[in-house]
N, C-alpha and C positions, 0 to 999 in steps of 0.2 A: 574461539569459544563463543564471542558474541554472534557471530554467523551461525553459527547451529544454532541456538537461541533465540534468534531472530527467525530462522527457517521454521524452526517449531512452531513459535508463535502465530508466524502465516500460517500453518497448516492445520490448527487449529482454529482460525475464523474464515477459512477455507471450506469450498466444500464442491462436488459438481453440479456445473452448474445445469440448471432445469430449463425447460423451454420458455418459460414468462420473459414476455421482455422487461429490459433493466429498467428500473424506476430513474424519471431525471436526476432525483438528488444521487443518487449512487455513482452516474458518470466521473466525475470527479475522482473517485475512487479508486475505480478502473484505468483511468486516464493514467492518476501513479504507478501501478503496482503494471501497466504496462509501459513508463518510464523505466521504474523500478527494475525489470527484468530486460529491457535494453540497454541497461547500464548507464541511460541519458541524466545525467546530474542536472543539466540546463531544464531538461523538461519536466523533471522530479519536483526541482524548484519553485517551475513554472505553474505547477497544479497548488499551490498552498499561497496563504500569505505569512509576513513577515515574523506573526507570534504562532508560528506552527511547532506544536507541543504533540511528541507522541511516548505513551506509557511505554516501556519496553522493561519488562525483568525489574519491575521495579525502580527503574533509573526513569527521567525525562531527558528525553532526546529531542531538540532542536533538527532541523533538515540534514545542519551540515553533519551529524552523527549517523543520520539514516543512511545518507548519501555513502559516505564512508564506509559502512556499514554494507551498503550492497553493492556497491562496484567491483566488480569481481578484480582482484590483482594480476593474473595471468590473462587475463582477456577469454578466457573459454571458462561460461558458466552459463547455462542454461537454466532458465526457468518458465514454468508453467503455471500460470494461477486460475482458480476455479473462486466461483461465488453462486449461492446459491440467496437470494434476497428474498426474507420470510413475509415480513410485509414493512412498509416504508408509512410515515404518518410524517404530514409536513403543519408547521404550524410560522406564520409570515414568512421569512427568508430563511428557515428553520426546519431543517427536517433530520 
């Protein structure tokens, strides 16, 4: 259930992607969500630090839930993610 749920949710802050290139704050982003869709838990990890807080259905999820959360169990799961970035505003280490 949480897997559908969570596929929803990427596919509504999803969208395809346009020909701008990516702003630098948004790499990061990209960097998970194509951990994410490798199944790589190390590298999932490796994009956030240790008070990594994401909303999900109303619950807070920590990494190890996300992780959890999209590793696929049979090892055959494909995914695809699109971003389309409307505009980026950075303010210090901040954006």
């Amino acid at each position: 259930m949480h897997k559908i749920i969570l596929a929803i949710s990427f596919l509504l802050f999803s969208s395809i992607a346009n020909a701008q290139e990516t702003p630098q704050p948004f790499s990061a982003v990209q960097t998970l969500f194509a951990a994410m869709s490798a199944g790589d838990a190390g590298a999932m990890r490796a994009t956030s630090t240790q008070d990594f807080h994401l909303l999900e259905v109303g619950e807070i999820w920590g990494m190890d839930k996300l992780v959890s959360a999209v590793t696929p169990s049979d090892g055959i799961t494909t995914r695809r993610n699109f971003f389309a970035v409307i505009s980026t505003k950075t303010s210090g280490n901040r954006a």
